[in-house]
C-alpha positions in Angstrom: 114.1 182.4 23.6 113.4 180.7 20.1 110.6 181.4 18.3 108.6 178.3 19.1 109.2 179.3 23.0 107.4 182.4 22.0 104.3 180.7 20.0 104.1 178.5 23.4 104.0 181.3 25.0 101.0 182.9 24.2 99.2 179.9 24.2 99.7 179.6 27.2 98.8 183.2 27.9 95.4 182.9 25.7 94.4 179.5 27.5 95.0 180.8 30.8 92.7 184.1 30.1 90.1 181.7 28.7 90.4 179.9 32.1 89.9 183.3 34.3 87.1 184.3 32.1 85.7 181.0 32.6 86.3 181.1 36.1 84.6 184.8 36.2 81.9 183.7 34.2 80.9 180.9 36.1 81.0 182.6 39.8 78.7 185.8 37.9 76.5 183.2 36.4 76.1 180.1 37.5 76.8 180.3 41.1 73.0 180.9 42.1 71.8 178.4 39.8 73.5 175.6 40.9 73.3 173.8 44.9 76.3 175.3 46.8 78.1 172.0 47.4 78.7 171.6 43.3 78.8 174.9 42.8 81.7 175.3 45.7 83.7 172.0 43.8 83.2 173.8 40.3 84.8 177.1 41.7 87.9 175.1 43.3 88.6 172.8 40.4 88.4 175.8 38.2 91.1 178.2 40.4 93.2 175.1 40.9 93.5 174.6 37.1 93.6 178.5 36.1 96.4 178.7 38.8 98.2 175.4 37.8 98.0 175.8 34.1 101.0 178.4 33.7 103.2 176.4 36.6 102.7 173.5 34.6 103.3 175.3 31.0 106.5 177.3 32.6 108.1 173.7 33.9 107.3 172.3 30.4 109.4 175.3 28.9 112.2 175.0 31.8 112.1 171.3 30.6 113.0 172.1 26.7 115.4 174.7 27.2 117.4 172.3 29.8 117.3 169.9 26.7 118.4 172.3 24.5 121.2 173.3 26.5 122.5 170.5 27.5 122.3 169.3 23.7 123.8 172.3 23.2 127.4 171.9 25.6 127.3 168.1 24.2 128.0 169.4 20.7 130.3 171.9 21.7 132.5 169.2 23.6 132.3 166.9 20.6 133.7 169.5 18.7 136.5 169.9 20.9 
């Protein structure tokens, strides 16, 4: 793991706490307030993002590090 895997890391980390508090802070707070139908749609779209986020960031990673290693065996054949 390089040290930009590690920085993307924790973003990810941070924005996906921020999303669960979000999330937390919304059904605490706003779920009386608003009509049940759009409250309901709020409370999905926010779980489907706080649950998707890290998938999507962990495939981004899986992407780079396939890239890297395939770089990687490309130069060591060249070399050869």
């Amino acid at each position: 793991m390089q040290r930009s895997d590690i920085l993307a890391f924790l973003v990810s980390i941070g924005i996906t706490g921020l999303l669960l508090w979000g999330l937390v802070h919304f059904i605490n707070e706003w779920w009386t307030r608003l009509p049940k139908v759009v409250a309901l749609t709020i409370c999905i779209l926010l779980a489907v993002v706080t649950i998707g986020y890290p998938i999507y960031a962990l495939a981004r990673w899986s992407d780079r590090h396939l890239a890297r290693t395939r770089e990687a065996k490309t130069q060591g054949e060249r070399k050869d």
